[in-house]
TORLOLO-213563 format. One line per field, with one value per residue (C-alpha): residue number from 1; residue in one letter; z, x, y. Coordinates in pm, whole numbers. Each point is the difference from the previous one (the first is absolute). Example, Ala and Ser with C-alpha at 12.3 -4.5 7.8 and 13.67 -1.06 7.14 Angstrom:
<pts>
fimi <- (1 2);
vexgu <- (a s);
zz <- (780 -66);
xx <- (1230 137);
yy <- (-450 344);
</pts>
This chain:
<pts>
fimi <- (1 2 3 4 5 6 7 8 9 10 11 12 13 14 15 16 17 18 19 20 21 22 23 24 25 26 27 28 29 30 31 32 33 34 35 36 37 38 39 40 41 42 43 44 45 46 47 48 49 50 51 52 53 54 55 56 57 58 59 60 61 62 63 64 65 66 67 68 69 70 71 72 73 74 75 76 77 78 79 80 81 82 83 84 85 86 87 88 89 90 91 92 93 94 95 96 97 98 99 100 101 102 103 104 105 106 107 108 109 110 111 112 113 114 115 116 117 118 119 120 121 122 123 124 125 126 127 128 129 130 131 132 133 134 135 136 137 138 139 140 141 142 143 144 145 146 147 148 149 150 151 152 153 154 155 156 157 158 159 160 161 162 163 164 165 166 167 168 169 170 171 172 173 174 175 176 177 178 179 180 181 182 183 184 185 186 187 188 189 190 191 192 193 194 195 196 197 198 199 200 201 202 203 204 205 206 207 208 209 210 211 212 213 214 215 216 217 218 219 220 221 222 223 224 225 226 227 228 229 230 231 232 233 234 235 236 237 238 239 240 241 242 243 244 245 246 247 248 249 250 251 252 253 254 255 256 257 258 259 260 261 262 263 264 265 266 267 268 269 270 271 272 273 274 275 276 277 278 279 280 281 282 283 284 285 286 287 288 289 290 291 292 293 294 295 296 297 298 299 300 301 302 303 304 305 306 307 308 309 310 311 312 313 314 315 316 317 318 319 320 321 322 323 324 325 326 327 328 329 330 331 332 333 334 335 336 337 338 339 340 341 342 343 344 345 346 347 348 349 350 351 352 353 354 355 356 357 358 359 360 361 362 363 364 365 366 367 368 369 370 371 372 373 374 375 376 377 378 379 380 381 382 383 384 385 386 387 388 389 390 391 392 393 394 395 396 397 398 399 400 401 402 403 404 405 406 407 408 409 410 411 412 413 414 415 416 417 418 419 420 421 422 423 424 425 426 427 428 429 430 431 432 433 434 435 436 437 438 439 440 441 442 443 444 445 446 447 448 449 450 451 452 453 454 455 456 457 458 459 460 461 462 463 464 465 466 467 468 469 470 471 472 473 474 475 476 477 478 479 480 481 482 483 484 485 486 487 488 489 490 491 492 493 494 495 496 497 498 499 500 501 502 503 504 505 506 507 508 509 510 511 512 513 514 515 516 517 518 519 520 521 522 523 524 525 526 527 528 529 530 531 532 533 534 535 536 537 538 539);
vexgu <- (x x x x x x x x x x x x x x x x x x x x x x x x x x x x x x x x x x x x x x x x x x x x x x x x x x x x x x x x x x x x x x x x x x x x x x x x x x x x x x x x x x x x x x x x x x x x x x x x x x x x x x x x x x x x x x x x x x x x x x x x x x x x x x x x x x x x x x x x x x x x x x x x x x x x x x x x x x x x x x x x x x x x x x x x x x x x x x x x x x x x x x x x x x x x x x x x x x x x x x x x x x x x x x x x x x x x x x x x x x x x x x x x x x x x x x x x x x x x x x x x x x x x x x x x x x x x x x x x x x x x x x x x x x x x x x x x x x x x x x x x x x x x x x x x x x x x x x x x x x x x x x x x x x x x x x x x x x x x x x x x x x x x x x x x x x x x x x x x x x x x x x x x x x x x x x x x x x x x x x x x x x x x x x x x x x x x x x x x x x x x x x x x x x x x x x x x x x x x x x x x x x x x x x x x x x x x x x x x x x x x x x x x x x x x x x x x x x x x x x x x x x x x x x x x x x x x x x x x x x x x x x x x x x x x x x x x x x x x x x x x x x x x x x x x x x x x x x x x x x x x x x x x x x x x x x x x x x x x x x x x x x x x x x x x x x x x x x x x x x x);
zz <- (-2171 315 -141 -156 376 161 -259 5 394 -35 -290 267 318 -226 -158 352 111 -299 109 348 -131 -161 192 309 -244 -37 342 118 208 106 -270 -167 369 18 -403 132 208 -198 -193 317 108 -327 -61 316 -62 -375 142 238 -182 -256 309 32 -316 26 312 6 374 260 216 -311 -114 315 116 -427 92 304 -170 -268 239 153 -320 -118 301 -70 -314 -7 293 -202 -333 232 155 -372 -118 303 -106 -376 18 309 189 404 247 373 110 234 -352 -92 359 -9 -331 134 379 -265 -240 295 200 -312 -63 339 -85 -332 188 239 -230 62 380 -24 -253 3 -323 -164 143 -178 -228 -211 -217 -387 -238 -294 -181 -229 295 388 213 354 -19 257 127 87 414 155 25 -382 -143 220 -153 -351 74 131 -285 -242 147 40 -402 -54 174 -189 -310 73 79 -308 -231 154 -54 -372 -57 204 -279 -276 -172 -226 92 343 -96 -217 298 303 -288 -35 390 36 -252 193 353 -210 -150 390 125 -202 40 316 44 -219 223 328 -139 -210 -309 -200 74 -107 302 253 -153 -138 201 -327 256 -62 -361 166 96 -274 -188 271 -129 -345 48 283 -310 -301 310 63 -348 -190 126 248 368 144 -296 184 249 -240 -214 398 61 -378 135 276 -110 -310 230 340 160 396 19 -284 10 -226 -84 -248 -240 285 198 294 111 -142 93 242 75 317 -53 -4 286 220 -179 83 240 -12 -349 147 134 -186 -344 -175 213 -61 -392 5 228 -302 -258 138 20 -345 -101 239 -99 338 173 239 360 217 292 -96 -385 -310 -269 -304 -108 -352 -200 -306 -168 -41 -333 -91 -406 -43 261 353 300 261 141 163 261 64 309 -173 331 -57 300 -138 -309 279 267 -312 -60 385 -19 -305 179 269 -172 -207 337 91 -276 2 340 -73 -290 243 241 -194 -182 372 47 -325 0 342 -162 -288 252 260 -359 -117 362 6 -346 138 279 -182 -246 321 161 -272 -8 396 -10 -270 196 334 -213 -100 334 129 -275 62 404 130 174 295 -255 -196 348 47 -329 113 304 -149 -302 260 208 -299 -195 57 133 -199 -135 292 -147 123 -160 -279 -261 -190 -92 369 131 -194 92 377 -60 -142 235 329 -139 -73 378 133 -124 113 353 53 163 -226 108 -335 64 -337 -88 -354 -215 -362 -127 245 -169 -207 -222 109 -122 146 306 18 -87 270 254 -97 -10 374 109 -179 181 303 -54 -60 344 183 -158 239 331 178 -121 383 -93 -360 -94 -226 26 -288 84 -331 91 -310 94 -262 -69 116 270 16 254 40 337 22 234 -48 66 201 -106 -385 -111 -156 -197 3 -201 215 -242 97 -58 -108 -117 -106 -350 -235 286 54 -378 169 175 -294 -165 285 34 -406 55 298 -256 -266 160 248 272 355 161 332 140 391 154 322 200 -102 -265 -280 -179 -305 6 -361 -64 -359 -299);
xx <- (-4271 119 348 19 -60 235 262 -38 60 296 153 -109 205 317 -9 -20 316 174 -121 90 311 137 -156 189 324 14 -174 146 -287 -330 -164 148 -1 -396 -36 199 -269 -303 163 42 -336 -184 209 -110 -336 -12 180 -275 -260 165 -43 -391 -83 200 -118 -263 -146 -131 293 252 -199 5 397 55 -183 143 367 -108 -166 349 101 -308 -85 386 -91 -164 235 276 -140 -139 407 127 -230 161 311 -39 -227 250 -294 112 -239 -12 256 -273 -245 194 0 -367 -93 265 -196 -338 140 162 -356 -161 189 -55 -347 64 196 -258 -305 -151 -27 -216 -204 193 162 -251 -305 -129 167 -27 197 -69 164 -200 35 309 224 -44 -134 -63 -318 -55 -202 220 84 29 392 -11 -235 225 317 -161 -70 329 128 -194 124 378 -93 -165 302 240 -185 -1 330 94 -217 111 380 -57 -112 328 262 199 145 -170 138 -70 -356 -33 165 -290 -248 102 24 -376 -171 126 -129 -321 -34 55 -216 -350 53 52 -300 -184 96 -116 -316 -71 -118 71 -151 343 149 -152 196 311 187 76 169 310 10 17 366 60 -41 183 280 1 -33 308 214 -106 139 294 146 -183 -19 266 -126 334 231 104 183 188 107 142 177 179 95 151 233 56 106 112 -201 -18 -388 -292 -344 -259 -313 -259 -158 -211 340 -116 267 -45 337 356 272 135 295 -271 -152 306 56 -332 -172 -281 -116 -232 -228 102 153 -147 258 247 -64 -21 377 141 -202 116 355 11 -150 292 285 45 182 -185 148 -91 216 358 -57 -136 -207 -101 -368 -96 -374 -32 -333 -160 -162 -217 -24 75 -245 92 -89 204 325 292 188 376 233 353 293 225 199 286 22 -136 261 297 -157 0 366 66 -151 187 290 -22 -91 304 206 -167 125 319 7 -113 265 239 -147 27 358 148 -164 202 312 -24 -63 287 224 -131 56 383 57 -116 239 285 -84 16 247 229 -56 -2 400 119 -136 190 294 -9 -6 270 204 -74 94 -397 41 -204 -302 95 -83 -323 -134 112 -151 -327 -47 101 -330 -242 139 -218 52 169 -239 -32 164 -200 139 261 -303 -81 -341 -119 160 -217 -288 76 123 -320 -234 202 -29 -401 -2 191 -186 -323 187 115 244 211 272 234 264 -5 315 -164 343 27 -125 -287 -89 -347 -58 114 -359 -220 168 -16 -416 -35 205 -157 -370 71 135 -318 -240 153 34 -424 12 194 -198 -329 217 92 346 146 -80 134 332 112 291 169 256 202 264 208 69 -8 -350 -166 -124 -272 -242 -190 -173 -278 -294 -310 -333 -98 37 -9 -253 191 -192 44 312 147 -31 -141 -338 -178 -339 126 -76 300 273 109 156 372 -38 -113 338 214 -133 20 407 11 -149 169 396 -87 14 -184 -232 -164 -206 4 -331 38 -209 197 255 28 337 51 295 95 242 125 131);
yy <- (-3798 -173 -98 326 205 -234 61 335 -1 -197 240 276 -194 17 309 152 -202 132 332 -32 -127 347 194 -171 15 388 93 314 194 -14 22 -312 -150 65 -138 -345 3 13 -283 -245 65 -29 -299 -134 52 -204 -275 -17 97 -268 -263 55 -31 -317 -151 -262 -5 304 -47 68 308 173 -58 114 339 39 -48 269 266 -34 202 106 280 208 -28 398 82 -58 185 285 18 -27 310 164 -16 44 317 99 95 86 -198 -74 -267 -112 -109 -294 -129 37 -194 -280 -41 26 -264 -204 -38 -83 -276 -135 -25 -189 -216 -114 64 -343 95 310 212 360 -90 -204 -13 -328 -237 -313 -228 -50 -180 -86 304 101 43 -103 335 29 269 205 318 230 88 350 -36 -104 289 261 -160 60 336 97 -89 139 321 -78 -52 333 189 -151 69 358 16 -198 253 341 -127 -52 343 117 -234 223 -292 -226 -347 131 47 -311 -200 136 -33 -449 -5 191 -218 -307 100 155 -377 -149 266 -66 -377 11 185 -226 -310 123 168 -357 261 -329 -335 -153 155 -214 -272 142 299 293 192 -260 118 361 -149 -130 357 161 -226 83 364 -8 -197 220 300 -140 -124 230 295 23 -67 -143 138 347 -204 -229 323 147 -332 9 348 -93 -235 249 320 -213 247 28 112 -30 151 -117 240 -17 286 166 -4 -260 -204 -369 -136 -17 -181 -71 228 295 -88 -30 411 109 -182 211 -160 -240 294 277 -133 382 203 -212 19 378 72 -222 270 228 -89 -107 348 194 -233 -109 -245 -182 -95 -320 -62 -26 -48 215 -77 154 -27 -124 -12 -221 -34 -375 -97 -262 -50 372 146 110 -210 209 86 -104 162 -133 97 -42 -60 266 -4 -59 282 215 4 4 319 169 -177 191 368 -70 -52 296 220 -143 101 396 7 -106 205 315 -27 -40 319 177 -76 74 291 68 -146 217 322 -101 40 293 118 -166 176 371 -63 -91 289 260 -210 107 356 39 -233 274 288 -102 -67 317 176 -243 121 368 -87 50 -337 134 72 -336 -137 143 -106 -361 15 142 -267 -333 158 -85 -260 -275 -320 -281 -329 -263 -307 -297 -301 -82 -80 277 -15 -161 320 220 -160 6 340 105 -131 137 337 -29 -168 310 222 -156 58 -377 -107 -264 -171 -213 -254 -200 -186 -108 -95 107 -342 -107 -368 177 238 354 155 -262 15 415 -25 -245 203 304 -121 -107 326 186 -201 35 339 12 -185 287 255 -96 28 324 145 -72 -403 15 -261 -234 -211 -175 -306 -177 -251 -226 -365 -184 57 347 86 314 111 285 106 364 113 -86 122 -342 -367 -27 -284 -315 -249 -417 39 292 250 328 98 274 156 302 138 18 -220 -292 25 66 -323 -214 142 -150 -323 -8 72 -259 -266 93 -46 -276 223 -56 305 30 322 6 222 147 243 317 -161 -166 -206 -140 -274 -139 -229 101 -250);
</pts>
């Protein structure tokens, strides 16, 4: 019997090494951080406990229990903070100060128990029984110490109990089921030992044995049924998907695991991980994008599976930064375009009415020639005359030729007739040549994107402060600026673009600086308090 009990401690001081061992390996929160431990302290205490029942004099007992009640008093702290954490059960951070000034104390008392009679209150040597014991009646500070806990036990039995009810998944069950039948086992023989309901436990502590089962039941939890496995299935997904953020939750949706890329997302995990879950639900459920900072993410759930059943899920917060701002390229390109694709609309329509116009003329012009023709040949010049001088009163006025390119002209033409008759007063002196270095169109959007905005700008000022002046000059390379009123100084940004807030603007600009990048050219917006240029160097 006493080779088998010291065997049977030794088996016990390495299994809980090899415990401690994976436990430490795959430690990710507090719970695992709480189970590490239980297995240092429990180790601590056989390897003491190991050293008693080895020592052969007083003086070697009591410095061998005083090296295991250094692990043997956390040992319920640290199952009472595990039960915490694996029931999720919300306490007090002011608790686990308490039970460490408690177990602190106490162990001051073992430490100096041969210099008072708090802890035990008398105490003797023996060892001609099976093992060496040191009996003793038990002190005031020992029976309290007992007592408290006893209770720290009964809590986290309750706890442990009222969770199990709460489990939908069977390996969830079966796995709080193994981990409650090892803390029962610990709990009855540890009440055996300090009640002495056995004669044997004056000379042989059960209560270690209570670790040992502790042990068992935390292995058959974590290779049988899954007690670290949720974690390992999160990091496989990880390097699987490359994912920015991961979430880990179990069946009853409680948040078991996350990474630090999650955290530094959501900071707010570490106190509030259930709102955090539920904006990712409920992004998933509207499609949504979700936006942190600068960058975009998209929000996926996969469901975990342990040998067919479901253990929990996983959320995943997939960077899409990148696809994201292709696509708001790819609008704004297209807003572009239908802009583009508008004006041009505007002024062909006007082309095509100036010629409809220019054919009705020439129609009448050719009736009204024959008429006065015809009275010149009958010798009415004086009446001839008078028609003459009638029809030079309304014909209209010829087209204002701007510059020798076509298609710029229109554009400027255009523009100064929408300016007009918004009562502005537009002054043009654009030497633009027939070839200007870029493409004719792109340069005619650009030119007339800046004469509509600064058109929108006139529009807020009385009619008395309305102008716009347009300035082209060919030297080599060209040379455009455009000067109008403003309502105050327009806000630039760090680039020296304008800004704006308003709905629906800002697209006009976006179109220019696309040109500018597009044919190498150079751009630069000058705010003043009541004017505002635009100087491009083109090609």
């Amino acid at each position: 019997m006493h080779n088998f009990l010291l065997a049977a401690i030794m088996a016990s001081v390495f299994a809980m090494f090899f415990e401690g061992f994976i436990v430490f390996r795959s430690m990710k929160n507090r719970l695992h951080a709480y189970l590490f431990i239980n297995c240092i302290v429990m180790l601590v205490n056989n390897i003491g406990y190991l050293l008693q029942l080895l020592s052969k004099t007083e003086d070697e007992y009591i410095a061998a229990l005083k090296f295991s009640y250094a692990g043997r008093i956390w040992i319920m702290f640290s199952l009472f903070m595990f039960t915490v954490e694996f029931c999720h059960i919300k306490i007090p951070r002011f608790i686990p100060s308490v039970i460490i000034i408690i177990n602190v104390v106490v162990y001051g008392f073992v430490f100096t128990l041969q210099n008072h009679t708090f802890y035990y209150s008398k105490m003797w040597f023996d060892k001609d029984g099976l093992f060496p014991v040191l009996l003793h009646r038990s002190g005031i500070v020992h029976q309290s110490f007992m007592q408290f806990q006893a209770a720290i036990m009964l809590i986290s039995f309750f706890w442990m109990f009222r969770s199990l009810r709460s489990y939908k998944g069977k390996i969830a069950k079966r796995r709080a089921t193994i981990i409650i039948a090892g803390f029962l086992t610990e709990a009855v023989l540890f009440v055996c030992e300090i009640a002495h309901l056995f004669f044997f436990t004056y000379f042989f502590d059960i209560s270690i044995i209570g670790n040992v089962a502790v042990t068992i039941s935390m292995f058959i939890a974590i290779f049988r049924y899954n007690l670290l496995g949720i974690i390992d299935m999160a990091r496989e997904y990880i390097v699987d998907r490359l994912s920015e953020g991961v979430i880990a939750v179990d069946c009853e949706e409680r948040v078991q695991y996350y990474n630090e890329h999650a955290k530094e997302l959501y900071p707010e995990i570490a106190s509030n991980p259930e709102s955090v879950v539920e904006k990712l639900k409920e992004a998933i459920v509207k499609d949504d994008t979700i936006t942190i900072g600068d960058r975009y993410f998209s929000p996926e759930e996969k469901d975990l599976f342990a040998e067919g059943e479901p253990i929990g899920k996983l959320y995943a917060l997939v960077d899409t930064t990148v696809l994201k701002q292709r696509e708001y390229r790819l609008k704004s390109d297209a807003a572009i375009l239908e802009m583009a694709a508008n004006s041009m609309k505007e002024r062909l329509s006007a082309t095509e009415e100036i010629l409809s116009q220019d054919r009705t003329m020439r129609h009448d012009r050719r009736h009204f020639e024959a008429l006065i023709l015809s009275l010149i040949q009958d010798g009415k010049v004086d009446e001839a005359k008078k028609f003459l001088e009638e029809r030079l009163a309304h014909e209209p006025r010829a087209s204002v030729r701007y510059c020798e390119n076509a298609t710029i002209n229109a554009a400027i033409m255009h523009y100064v007739t929408v300016a007009q008759r918004n009562n502005i007063d537009v002054k043009v002196a654009a030497n633009i040549p027939y070839n200007p270095g870029v493409d004719e169109m792109q340069l005619a959007i650009a030119i007339s994107n800046l004469l509509e905005n600064a058109i929108h700008a006139c529009e807020k000022l009385p009619e008395a402060e309305r102008f716009i002046e347009v300035n082209a000059k060919f030297k080599e390379q060209l040379l455009f600026e455009l000067v109008n009123a403003c309502d105050g100084k327009v806000e630039l940004d760090e680039d020296g673009y304008p800004v704006t807030t308003e709905v629906g603007h800002g697209i006009g600009t976006r179109s220019v600086l696309d040109f500018v990048q597009k044919t190498n050219s150079e751009i630069r917006y000058i705010a003043e308090d009541d004017k505002f240029k635009v100087r491009m160097i083109i090609g």
